[in-house]
C-alpha positions in Angstrom: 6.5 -6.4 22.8 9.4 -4.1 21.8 7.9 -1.1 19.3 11.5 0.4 18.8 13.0 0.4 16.2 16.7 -2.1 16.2 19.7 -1.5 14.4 18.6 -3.6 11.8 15.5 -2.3 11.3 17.0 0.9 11.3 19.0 0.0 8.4 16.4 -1.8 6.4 14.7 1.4 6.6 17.6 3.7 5.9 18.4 1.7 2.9 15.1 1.5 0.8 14.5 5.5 2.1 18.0 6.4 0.0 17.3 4.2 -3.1 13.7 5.8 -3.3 15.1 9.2 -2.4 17.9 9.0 -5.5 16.0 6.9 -8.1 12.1 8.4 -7.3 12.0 11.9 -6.1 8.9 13.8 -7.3 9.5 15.2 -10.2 10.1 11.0 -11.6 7.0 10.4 -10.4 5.2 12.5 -12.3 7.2 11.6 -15.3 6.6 7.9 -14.4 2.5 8.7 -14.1 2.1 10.2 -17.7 4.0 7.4 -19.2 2.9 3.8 -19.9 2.8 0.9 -18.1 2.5 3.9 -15.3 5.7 2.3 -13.1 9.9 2.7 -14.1 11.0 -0.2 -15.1 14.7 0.2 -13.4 13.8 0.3 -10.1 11.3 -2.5 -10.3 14.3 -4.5 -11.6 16.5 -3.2 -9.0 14.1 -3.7 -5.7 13.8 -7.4 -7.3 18.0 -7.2 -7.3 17.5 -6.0 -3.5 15.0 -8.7 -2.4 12.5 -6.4 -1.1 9.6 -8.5 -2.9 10.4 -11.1 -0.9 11.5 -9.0 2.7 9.3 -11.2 5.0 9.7 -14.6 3.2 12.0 -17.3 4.8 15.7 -18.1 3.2 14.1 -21.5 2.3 11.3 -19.8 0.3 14.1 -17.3 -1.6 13.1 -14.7 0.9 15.2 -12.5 2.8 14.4 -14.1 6.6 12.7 -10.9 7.7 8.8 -10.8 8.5 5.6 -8.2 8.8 7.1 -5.5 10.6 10.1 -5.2 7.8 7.1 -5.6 4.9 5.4 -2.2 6.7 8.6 -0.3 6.8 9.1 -1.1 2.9 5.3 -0.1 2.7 5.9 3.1 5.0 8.6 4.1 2.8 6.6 3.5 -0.8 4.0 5.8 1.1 6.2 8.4 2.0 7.6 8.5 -2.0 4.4 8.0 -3.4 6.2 5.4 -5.5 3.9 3.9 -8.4 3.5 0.0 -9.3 1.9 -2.6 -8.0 3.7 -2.9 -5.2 1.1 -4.4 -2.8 0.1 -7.6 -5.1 3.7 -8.7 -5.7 4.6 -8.3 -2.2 1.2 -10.6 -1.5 2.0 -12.9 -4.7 5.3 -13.7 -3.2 4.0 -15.1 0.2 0.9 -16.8 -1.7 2.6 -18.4 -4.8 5.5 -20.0 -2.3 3.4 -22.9 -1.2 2.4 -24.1 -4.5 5.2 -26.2 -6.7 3.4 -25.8 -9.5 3.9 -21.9 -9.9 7.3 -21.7 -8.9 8.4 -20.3 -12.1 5.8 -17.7 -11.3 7.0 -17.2 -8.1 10.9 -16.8 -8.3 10.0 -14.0 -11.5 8.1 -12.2 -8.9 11.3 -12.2 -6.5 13.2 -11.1 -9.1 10.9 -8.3 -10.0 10.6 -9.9 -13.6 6.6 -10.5 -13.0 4.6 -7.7 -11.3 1.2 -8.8 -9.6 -2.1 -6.5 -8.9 -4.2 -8.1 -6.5 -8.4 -8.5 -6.0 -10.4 -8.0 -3.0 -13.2 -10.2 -3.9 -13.9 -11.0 0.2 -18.4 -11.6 -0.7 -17.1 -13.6 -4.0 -18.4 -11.7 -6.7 -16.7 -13.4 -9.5 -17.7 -16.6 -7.9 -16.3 -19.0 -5.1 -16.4 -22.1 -7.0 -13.8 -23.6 -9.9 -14.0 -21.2 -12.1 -13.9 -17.0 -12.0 -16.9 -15.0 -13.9 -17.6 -11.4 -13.8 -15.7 -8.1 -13.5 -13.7 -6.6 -11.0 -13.7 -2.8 -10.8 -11.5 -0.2 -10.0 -8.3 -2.6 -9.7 -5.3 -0.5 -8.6 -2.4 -0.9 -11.5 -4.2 -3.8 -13.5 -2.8 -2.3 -17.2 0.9 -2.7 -15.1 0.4 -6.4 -13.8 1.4 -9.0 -15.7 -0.5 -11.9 -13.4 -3.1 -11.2 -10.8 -3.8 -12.6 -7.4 -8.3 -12.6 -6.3 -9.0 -13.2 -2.7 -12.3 -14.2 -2.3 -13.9 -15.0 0.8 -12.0 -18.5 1.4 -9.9 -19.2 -1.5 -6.9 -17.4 -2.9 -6.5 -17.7 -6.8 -3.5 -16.9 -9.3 -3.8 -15.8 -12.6 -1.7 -14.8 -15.5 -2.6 -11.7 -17.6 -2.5 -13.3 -20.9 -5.2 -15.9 -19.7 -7.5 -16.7 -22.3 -10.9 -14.9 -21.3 -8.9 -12.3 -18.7 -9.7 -8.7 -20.0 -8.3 -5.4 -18.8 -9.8 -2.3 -19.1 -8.2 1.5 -18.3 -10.6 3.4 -16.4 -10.0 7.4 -14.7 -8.6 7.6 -11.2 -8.5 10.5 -9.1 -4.9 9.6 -8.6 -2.4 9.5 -11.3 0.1 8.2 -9.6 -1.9 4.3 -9.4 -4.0 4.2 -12.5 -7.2 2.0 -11.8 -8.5 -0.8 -14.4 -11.8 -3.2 -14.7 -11.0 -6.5 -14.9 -13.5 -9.3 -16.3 -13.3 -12.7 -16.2 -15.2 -15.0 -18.7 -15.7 -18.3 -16.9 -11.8 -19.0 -16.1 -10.8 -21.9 -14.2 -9.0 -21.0 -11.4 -7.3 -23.2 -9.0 -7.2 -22.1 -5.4 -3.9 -21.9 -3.8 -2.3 -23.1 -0.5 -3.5 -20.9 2.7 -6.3 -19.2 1.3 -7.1 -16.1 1.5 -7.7 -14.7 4.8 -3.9 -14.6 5.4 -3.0 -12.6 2.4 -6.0 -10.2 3.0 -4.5 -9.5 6.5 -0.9 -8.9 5.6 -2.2 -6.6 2.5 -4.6 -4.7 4.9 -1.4 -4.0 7.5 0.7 -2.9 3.9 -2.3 -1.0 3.2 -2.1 0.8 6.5 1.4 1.4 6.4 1.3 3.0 2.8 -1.1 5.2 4.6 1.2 6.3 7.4 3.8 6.9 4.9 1.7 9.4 3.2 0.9 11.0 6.9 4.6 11.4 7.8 5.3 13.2 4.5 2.7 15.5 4.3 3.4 16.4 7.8 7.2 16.8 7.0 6.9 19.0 3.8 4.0 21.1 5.9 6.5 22.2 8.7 9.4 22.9 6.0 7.3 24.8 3.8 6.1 26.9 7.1 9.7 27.8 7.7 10.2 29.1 4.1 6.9 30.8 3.3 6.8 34.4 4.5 3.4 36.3 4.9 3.4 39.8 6.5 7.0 40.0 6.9 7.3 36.6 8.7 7.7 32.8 8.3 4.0 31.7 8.8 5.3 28.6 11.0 5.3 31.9 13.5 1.6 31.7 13.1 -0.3 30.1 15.6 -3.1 28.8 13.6 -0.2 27.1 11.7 1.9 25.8 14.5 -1.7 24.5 15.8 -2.3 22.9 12.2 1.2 21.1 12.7 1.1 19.6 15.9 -2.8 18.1 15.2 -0.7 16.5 11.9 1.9 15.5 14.0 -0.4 13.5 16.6 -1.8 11.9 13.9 1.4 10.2 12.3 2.8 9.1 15.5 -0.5 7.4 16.8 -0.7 6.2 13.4 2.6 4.3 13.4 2.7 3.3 17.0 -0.5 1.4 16.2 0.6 0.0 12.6 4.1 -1.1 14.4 1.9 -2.8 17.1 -0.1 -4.8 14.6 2.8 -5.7 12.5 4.7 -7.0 15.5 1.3 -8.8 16.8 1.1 -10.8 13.1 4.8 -11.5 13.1 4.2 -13.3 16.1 1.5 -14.9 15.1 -0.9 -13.3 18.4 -4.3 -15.0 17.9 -5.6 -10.4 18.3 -3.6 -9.6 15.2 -6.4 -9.0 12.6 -8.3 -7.0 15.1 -5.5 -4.7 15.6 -4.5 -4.9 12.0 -8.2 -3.8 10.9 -7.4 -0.8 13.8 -4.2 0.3 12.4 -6.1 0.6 8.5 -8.5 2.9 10.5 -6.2 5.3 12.6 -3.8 5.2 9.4 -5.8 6.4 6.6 -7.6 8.6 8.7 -3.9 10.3 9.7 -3.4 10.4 6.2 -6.8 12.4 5.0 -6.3 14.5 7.3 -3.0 15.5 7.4 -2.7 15.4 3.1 -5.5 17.6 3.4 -4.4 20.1 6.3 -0.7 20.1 3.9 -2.7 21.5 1.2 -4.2 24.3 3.2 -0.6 24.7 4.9 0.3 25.6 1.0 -2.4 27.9 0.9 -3.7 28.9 -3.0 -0.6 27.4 -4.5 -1.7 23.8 -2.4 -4.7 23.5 -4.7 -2.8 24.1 -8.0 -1.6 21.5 -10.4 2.2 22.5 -10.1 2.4 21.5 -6.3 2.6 18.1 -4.8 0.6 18.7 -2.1 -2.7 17.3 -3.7 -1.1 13.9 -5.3 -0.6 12.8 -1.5 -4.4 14.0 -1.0 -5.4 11.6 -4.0 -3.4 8.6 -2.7 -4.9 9.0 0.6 -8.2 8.6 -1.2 -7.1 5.7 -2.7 -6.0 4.0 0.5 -9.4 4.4 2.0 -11.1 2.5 -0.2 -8.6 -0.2 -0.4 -9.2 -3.5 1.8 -12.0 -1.9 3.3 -13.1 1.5 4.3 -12.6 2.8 7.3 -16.6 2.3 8.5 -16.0 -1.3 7.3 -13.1 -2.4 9.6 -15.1 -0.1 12.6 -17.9 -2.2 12.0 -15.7 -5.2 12.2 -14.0 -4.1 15.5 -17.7 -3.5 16.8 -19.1 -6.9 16.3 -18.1 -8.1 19.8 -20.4 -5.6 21.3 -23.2 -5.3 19.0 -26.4 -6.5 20.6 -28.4 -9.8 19.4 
């Protein structure tokens, strides 16, 4: 199993770093996050224009022929920029829409980036495993953005338009303002399952997951080391400082596990090895572990100024946050991993 990266790879990766780094930097996504629907609108269209919705969908599903491992690289990227949307749900929607002829209007308008999709965890069936959906999901990441939703439950996948009659959104406060969180409620909507089900789609969206995560790792390890280089305490860069230099290379560990092990599980579900989930559920571990820690060990890098509103150091913090809780903690997928060994 080659973990290198190839040429192509390379420039997959090269590309969707320089459109994020011209059309997103910082400063835009700030902008972006006090503004409604919360995402710019432009670059949506434009990574629809790009085909990076559909990245790891065959040419005969309107995809670009790629597969998981391209997906995290888009994912590591949209990490790395902290870039806002629902990014996850329309990359999922576009795998689980293209096996069912009846939504394929739905599906080529999420290719295009005309229809933007926030997915549902649902994996003990809360709002219900039967026809129809009941109940309310909380906490949804960019619901007030999407304009369908996909639920996972515990078996079945479901799609559902926004505008369905009984569907209600609801703004709630996030620790994050870069990905805005809604409640969802459903009021008895029948809901067809789709092709595959769900345990597919939860898989791929926990490896995406995990790769947002190393994204976030990677960056707050990068702007740590500039910012040590540039900062001068007592006459001296305090990158000169051991407790610093110390500080960096424990943030640098972190990252690299953190990828090796997310590019192993990618490469694992791309070809289709029977251990994937298992290392998938690892990666979401050692990823947003590497990404608490090292968003958190950037902010004290910044010292006082880390903590302050002004710097960026704490929005990476707030993302990492996010990322633990979504598809599963990090003590949920342990005690997943454990269940071989747990005594009767």
């Amino acid at each position: 199993m080659d973990l290198t990266l190839g040429p192509e790879e390379t420039a997959v990766r090269e590309a969707i770093r320089g459109v994020l780094a011209a059309r997103f930097p910082l400063a835009r996504v700030r902008a972006v996050a006090q503004a409604e629907p919360g995402l710019d609108e432009a670059l949506w269209r434009e990574a629809g224009g790009l085909g990076w919705f559909g990245l790891g969908l065959p040419e005969r599903a309107g995809g670009a022929g790629y597969g998981a491992a391209e997906e995290m690289l888009l994912f590591i990227e949209l990490g790395r920029a902290l870039t806002p949307g629902p990014w996850l749900g329309t990359v999922l929607a576009a795998h689980a829409l293209a096996a069912s002829p009846g939504l394929a209007e739905a599906h080529r308008a999420v290719l295009g980036g005309a229809l933007r999709v926030a997915v549902i965890d649902d994996p003990v069936d809360a709002l219900g495993d039967g026809a129809r959906l009941s109940g309310a999901a909380r906490g949804v990441a960019d619901a007030s953005a999407a304009g369908g939703f996909l639920v996972l439950g515990s078996g079945a996948a479901r799609y559902l338009p926004a505008v369905t009659q009984g569907l209600v959104v609801e703004g709630r406060p996030s620790i994050d303002p870069t990905r805005p969180l809604g409640d969802v409620r459903f009021d008895g909507i029948a809901a067809t399952p789709l092709a595959g089900g769900a345990a597919t789609s939860r898989t791929l969206a926990t490896l995406l997951a995990a790769a947002e995560a190393v994204g976030v790792a990677e960056r707050t390890l990068e702007d740590s080391v500039a910012y040590a280089k540039v900062r001068q305490q007592f006459g001296r860069p305090i990158g000169s400082f051991q407790a610093v230099k110390h500080r960096c290379a424990d943030m640098a560990v972190r990252a690299e596990v953190a990828r090796s092990l997310t590019t192993y599980a990618a490469v694992a579900l791309a070809e289709g090895k029977e251990s994937a989930p298992s290392h998938v559920a690892a990666a979401k571990v050692l990823a947003t572990d590497a990404a608490l820690a090292n968003a958190a060990d950037n902010v004290q890098n910044h010292g006082g100024m880390g903590f302050t509103w002004e710097a960026d150091a704490h929005l990476y913090l707030k993302r990492a946050w996010l990322l633990e809780h979504a598809l599963g903690t990090r003590a949920a997928h342990l005690d997943g991993l454990a269940v071989p060994w747990r005594a009767e």
